[in-house]
Every structure is written in structure tokens, then in C-alpha cells.
C-alpha positions as CSV (number, residue, x, y, z in Angstrom):
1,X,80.8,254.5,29.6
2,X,83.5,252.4,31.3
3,X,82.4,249.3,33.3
4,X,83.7,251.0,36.6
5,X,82.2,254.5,36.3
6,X,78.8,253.0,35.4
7,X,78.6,251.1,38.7
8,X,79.2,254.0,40.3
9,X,76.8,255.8,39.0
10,X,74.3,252.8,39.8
11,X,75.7,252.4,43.6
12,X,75.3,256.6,43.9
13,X,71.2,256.0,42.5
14,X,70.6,253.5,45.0
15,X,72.3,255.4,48.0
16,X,69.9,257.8,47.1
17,X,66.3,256.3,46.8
18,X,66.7,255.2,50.4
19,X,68.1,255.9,53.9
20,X,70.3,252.7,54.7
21,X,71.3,250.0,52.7
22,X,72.6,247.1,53.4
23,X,76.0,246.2,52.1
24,X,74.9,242.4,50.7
25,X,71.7,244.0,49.3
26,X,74.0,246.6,47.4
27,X,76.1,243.4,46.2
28,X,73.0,241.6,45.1
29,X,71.4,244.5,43.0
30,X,74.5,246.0,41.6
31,X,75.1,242.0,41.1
32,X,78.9,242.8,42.5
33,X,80.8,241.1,45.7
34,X,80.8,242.8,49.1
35,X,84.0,243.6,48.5
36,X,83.6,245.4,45.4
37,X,80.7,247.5,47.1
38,X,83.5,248.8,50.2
39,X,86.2,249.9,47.4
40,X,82.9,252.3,45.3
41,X,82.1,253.0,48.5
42,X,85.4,254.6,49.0
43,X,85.8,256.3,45.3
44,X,82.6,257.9,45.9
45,X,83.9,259.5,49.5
46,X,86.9,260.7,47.7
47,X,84.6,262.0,45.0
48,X,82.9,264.2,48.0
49,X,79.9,262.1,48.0
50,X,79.1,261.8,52.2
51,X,78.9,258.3,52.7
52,X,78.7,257.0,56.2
53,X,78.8,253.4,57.8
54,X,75.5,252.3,59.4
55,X,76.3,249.8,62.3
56,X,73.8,246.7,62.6
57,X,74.2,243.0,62.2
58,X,74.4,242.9,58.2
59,X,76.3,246.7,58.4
60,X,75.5,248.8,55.7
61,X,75.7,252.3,54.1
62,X,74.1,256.0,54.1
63,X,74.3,259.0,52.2
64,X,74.0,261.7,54.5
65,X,74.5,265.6,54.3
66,X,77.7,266.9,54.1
67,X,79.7,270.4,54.2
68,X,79.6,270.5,50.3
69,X,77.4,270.0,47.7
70,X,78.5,267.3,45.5
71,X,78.1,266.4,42.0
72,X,73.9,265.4,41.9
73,X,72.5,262.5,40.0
74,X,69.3,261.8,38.8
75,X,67.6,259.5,37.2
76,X,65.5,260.1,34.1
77,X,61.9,260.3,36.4
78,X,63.5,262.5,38.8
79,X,65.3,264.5,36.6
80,X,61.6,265.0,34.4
81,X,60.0,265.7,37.9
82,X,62.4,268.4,38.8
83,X,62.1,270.5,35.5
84,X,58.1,270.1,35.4
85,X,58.6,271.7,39.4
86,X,61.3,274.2,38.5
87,X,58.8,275.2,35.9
88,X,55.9,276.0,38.3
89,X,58.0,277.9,40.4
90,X,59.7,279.9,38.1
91,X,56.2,280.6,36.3
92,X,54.4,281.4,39.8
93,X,54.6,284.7,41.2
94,X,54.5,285.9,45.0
95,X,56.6,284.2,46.8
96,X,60.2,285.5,45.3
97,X,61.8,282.5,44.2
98,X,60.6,282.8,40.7
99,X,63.6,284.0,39.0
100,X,66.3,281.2,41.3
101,X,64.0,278.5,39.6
102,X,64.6,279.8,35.9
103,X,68.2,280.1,36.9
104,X,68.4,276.7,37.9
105,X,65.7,275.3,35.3
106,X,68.5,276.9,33.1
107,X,71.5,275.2,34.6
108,X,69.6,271.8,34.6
109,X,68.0,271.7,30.9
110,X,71.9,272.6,29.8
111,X,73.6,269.2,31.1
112,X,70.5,266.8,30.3
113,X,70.7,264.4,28.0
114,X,69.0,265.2,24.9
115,X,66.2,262.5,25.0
116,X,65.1,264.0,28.1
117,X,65.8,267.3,27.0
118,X,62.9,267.0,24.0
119,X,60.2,265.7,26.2
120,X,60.6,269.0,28.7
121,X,60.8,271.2,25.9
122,X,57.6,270.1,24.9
123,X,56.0,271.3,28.4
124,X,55.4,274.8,28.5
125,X,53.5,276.2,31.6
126,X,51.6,279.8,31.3
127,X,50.9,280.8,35.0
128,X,47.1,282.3,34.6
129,X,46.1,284.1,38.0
130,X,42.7,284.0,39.0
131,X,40.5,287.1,39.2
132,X,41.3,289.4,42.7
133,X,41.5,292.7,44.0
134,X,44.5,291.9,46.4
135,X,47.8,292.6,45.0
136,X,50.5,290.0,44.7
137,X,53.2,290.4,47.4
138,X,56.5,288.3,47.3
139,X,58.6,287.7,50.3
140,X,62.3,287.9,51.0
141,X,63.5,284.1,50.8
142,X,66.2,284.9,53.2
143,X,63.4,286.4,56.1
144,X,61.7,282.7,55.1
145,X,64.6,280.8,55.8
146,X,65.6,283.1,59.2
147,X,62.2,282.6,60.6
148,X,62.1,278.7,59.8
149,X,65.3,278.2,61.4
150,X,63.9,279.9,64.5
151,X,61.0,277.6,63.9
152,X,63.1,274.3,63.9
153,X,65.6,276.0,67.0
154,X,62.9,277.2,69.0
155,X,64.4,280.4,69.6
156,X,61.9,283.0,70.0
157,X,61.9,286.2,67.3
158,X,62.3,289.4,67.3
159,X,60.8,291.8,64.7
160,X,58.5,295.2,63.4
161,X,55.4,294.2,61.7
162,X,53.8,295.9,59.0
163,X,53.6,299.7,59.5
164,X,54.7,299.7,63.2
165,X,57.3,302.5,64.2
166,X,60.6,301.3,63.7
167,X,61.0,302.8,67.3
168,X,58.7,301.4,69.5
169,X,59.1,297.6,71.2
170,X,59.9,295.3,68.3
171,X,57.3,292.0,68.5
172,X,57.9,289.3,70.6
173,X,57.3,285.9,69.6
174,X,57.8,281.9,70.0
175,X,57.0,280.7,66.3
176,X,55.6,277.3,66.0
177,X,54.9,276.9,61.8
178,X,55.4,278.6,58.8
179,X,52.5,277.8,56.5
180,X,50.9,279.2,53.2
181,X,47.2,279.4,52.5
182,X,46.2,280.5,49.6
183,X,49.2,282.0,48.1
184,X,50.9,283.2,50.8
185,X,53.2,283.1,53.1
186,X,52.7,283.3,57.6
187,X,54.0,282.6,60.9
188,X,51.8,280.5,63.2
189,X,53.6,281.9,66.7
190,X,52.7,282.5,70.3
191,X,52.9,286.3,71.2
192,X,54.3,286.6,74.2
193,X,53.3,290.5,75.0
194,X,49.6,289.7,73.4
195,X,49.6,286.2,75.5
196,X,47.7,284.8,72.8
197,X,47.9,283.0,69.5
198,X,48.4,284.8,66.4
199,X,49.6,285.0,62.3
200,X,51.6,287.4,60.8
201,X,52.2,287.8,56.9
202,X,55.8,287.0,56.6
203,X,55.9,289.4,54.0
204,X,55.1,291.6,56.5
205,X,57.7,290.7,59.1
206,X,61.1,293.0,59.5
207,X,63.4,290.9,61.2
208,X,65.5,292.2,64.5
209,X,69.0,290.1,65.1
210,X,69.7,288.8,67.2
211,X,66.9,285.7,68.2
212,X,65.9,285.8,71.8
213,X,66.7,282.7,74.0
214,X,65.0,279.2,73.6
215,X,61.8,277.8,74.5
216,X,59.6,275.0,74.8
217,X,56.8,274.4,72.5
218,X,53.3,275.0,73.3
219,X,50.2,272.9,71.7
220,X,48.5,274.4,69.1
221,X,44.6,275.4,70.1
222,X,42.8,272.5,68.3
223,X,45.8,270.1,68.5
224,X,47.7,270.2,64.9
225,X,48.4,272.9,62.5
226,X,46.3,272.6,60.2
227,X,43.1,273.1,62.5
228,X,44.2,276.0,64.4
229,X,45.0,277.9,60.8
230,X,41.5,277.0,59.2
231,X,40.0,278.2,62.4
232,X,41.8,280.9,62.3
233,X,40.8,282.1,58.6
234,X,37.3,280.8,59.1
235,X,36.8,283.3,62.4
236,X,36.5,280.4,65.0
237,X,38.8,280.3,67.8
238,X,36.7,277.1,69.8
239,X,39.0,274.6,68.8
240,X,36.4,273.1,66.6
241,X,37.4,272.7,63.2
242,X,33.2,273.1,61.9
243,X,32.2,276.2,60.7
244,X,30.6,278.5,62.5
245,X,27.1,277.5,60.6
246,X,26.6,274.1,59.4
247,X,23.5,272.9,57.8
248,X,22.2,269.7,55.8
249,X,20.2,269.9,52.4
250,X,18.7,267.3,49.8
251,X,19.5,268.5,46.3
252,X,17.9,267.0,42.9
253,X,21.4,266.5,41.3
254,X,23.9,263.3,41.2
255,X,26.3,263.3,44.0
256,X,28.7,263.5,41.0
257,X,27.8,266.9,40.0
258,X,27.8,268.4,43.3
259,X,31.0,267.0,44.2
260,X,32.9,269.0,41.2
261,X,31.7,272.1,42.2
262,X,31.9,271.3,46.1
263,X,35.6,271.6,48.1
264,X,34.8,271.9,51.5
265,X,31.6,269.9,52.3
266,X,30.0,265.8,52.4
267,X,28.2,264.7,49.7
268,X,26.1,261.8,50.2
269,X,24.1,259.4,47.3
270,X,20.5,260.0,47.9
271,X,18.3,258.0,45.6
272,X,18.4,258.4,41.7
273,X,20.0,261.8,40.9
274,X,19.3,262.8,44.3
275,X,22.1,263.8,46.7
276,X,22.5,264.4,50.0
277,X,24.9,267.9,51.2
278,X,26.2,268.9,54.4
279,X,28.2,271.9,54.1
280,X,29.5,275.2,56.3
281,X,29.7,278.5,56.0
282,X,30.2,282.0,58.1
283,X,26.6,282.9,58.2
284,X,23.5,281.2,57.9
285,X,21.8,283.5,54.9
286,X,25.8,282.9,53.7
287,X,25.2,279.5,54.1
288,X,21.9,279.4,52.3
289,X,23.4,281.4,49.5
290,X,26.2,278.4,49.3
291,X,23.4,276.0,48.6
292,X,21.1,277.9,46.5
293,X,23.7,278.1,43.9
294,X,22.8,275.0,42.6
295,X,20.4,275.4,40.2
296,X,17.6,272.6,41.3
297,X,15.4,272.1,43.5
298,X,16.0,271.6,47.1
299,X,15.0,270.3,50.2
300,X,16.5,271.2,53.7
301,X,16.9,268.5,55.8
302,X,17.8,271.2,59.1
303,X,18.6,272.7,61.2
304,X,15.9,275.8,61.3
305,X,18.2,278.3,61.4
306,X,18.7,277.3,57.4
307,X,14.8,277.4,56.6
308,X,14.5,280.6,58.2
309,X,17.6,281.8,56.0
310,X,16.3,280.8,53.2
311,X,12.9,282.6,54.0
312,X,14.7,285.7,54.7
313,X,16.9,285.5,50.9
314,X,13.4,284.7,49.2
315,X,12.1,288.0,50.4
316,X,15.3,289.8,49.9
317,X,15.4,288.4,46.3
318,X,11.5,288.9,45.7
319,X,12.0,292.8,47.0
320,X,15.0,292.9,44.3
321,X,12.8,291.2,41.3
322,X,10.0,293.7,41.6
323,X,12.4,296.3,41.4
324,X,13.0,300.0,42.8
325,X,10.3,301.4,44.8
326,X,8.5,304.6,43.4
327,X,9.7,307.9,44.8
């Protein structure tokens, strides 16, 4: 590769691992003068690259966005990182990208160089689904891109949800996030006929054109995101991020064991193979339940609402183990 077009290439890599750069830091890592630095700088604008000045005592330079997409570059980690997720999203199914990412998986593994080429080959990823009884939905990606716009614009939506009559009032809305939870996609948005908080399955959501007028964002019940949506799918519209039923129990197994079979709970060292759990759940007999599933014995530390759930399974399983009663 000639001197010149190497040092671009170099100059383009850095531009891109950070926002600014200063001009004598470029010249020191690219081992370059300052001048050499303004006349890359200038091949890679006529290239199409977007290149802007950044003002500032030692000036400097930024790559920002620009009304083209120019030639990409990317180094050997990136370019393995990109493959490995182009590869999980064209294996995944649900969310309707999955056939874009093998185009563009496709596109990519074609102008690699062969040393990275051999290392993705040698990555295949099988997409196993887990065990459920509710069918996979995908979702348009251009509704997903509409309604984030209208997210980032605050412009309130318009749209028919689910099986409503095409006819009647369409829904009206100021969204606030677009989150997934486990495995797919909704709108976190203020109904403004409802006054209230709600989520709607994006899948769901038939879009009406065009957006209504802007608006200023409200706060979230609980403060952030990601409390309002777990209260939301736990049942609890307090605020509180607990669970409805929260309880404490002493099990007779390492903390280490626990903690592989535990996602959503503290675990706590309690002596010798002894452990300490706090956990939640929607109900207390539910909650009991949670706990009992370890196999040891156990010791509840409170509240009574958990002793008296666990009385009231013990007699439900002891009515089960001495089985049907005799006509």
C-alpha cells in the first residue's frame, strides 16, 4: 500500500475512535507534521469523508455525519465485532431485521480480508428459542423508526391499535421511550384521551400521518425508564420499584449456588454453606413457591405473611400427596 494512502487510512481510524482530536496529537500519533495532517485532512473531505474543524486553543478535527454515506473503515476488532453482531441479528427472529443483517453480514464477509475472513467463518450461531406458548411477532422497522423519531421530536402520534375499528378516533399519544423486554418491542407514552400512562406493542401500532404538534416531556412515574416499565410488567403502579411481596429466607446452600439460579433478588453469605435471600414476587404463596424451589432446608427470617404462605402450600401439597379423595 503506498506511503500516502496508508496514512490515510491511519488518520480516517483515529477520526473515528473519538469525537475531537487535536491537530498536534494527530501529528504526534500518525508521527507526521501539522502540516501534513491539514493536506489528509483535505483528501479525505474530497473523498466525502465529513470532516469539520473544532475551534479551541490547540484547534483540531471531527468526523461528523454527513448527507452521504462514505466509504467505512474498520479495524480488525471492529470489523470481528460487527460480523459476530450481524450474526445474532440475522439469526434472531421477531423483530424483522433478520434478513437486512444477512444481507449486510453478506456484503461485509465479501470485502474482508481473508485472515479475518477464516476466524468468522469459524463462528456459527444456531438461534435456539426457549420453550412458550406465545407466538413470535416481528415488527415493521419502518413503524420502529417513525415512532422513534416522534420520540426524539416530541411530536405526539397518531395511530389504531391492535383490533380497534379503523373508523373510530385514532389513539392519541405523547411517546416518551421505545423499549424491548423480553423480546419485544413497545412504546412508553402518555395517553392523552386515557390521561394516564400506558405501553403499546409496537407491533401492534398502525401508524396515522401526519404527527400531531409538539410537546413537552413529562417525568416518568418512578423517575427513569427503566422503573416505570418493571413496574409496569410486575403489576405495581406506586412508583416503588419492590415487588408487590418481598420476603427474607436463610437457605442451607452457598451463596454461590443460589446466585446461578437467582436473577432478580440479594444474596447474602451466611455462615458455612449457609446463605442469606431476599427476593420478590406477585403473591406471597407465589413467593413462597420462588423459595421452596431450592431443594434444602430453610428458614424464614420474615415477614409472617411468608410463614403463613408457606403453611398454606404445605397443606395444599400434603392434600395433593395423599391423593384423590374417595367418591
Amino acid at each position: 500500500m503506498p506511503k500516502t494512502s496508508g496514512r490515510l487510512l491511519a488518520l480516517l481510524s483515529l477520526l473515528q475512535t473519538r469525537r475531537d482530536w487535536p491537530g498536534t496529537l494527530l501529528a504526534e500519533r500518525l508521527d507526521i507534521s501539522l502540516r501534513t495532517v491539514r493536506r489528509d485532512i483535505d483528501r479525505l473531505r474530497e473523498l466525502g469523508y465529513p470532516i469539520v474543524a473544532v475551534k479551541g486553543p490547540d484547534g483540531g478535527y471531527r468526523l461528523s455525519a454527513g448527507t452521504e454515506l462514505p466509504p467505512l473503515l474498520f479495524d480488525d476488532e471492529q470489523a470481528v465485532a460487527l460480523t459476530i453482531a450481524l450474526q445474532i441479528a440475522a439469526t434472531t427472529p421477531g423483530d424483522g431485521t433478520g434478513e437486512a443483517a444477512a444481507r449486510a453480514l453478506t456484503t461485509i464477509r465479501q470485502v474482508m480480508p481473508s485472515r479475518l475472513r477464516h476466524r468468522i467463518n469459524a463462528l456459527q450461531i444456531t438461534a435456539v428459542e426457549r420453550p412458550t406458548t406465545r407466538p413470535t411477532v416481528s415488527i415493521d422497522g419502518d413503524v420502529l423508526l417513525a415512532i422513534s423519531s416522534a420520540v426524539q421530536a416530541h411530536e405526539i402520534l397518531r395511530f389504531d391499535y391492535g383490533s380497534e375499528i379503523a373508523d373510530e378516533p385514532p389513539r392519541r399519544v405523547e411517546p416518551h421511550h421505545v423499549v424491548t423486554w423480553d423480546g419485544r418491542w413497545y412504546l412508553v407514552a402518555w395517553d392523552l384521551d386515557r390521561a394516564d400512562w400506558r405501553t403499546f406493542r409496537a407491533d401492534r401500532i398502525t401508524l396515522r400521518i401526519p404527527n400531531g404538534p409538539r410537546f413537552k416531556p413529562r417525568e416518568l412515574p418512578g423517575g427513569d425508564v427503566t422503573t416505570f416499565v418493571v413496574n409496569r410488567f410486575r403489576g405495581a403502579d406506586d412508583g416503588s420499584i419492590d415487588w408487590p411481596c418481598q420476603g427474607t429466607a436463610i437457605l442451607d446452600l452457598p451463596a454461590a449456588t443460589v446466585a446461578l439460579y437467582t436473577h432478580d433478588g440479594i444474596i447474602e453469605e451466611f455462615g458455612p454453606d449457609r446463605c442469606r435471600l431476599t427476593l420478590g414476587s406477585w403473591s406471597w404463596p407465589s413467593l413462597a413457591a420462588a423459595i421452596a424451589r431450592f431443594d434444602t432446608e430453610i428458614e424464614v427470617v420474615g415477614p409472617a405473611e411468608l410463614v403463613d404462605a408457606f403453611g398454606h402450600l404445605a397443606r395444599r401439597f400434603a392434600r395433593t400427596a395423599a391423593g384423590p379423595t374417595p367418591a
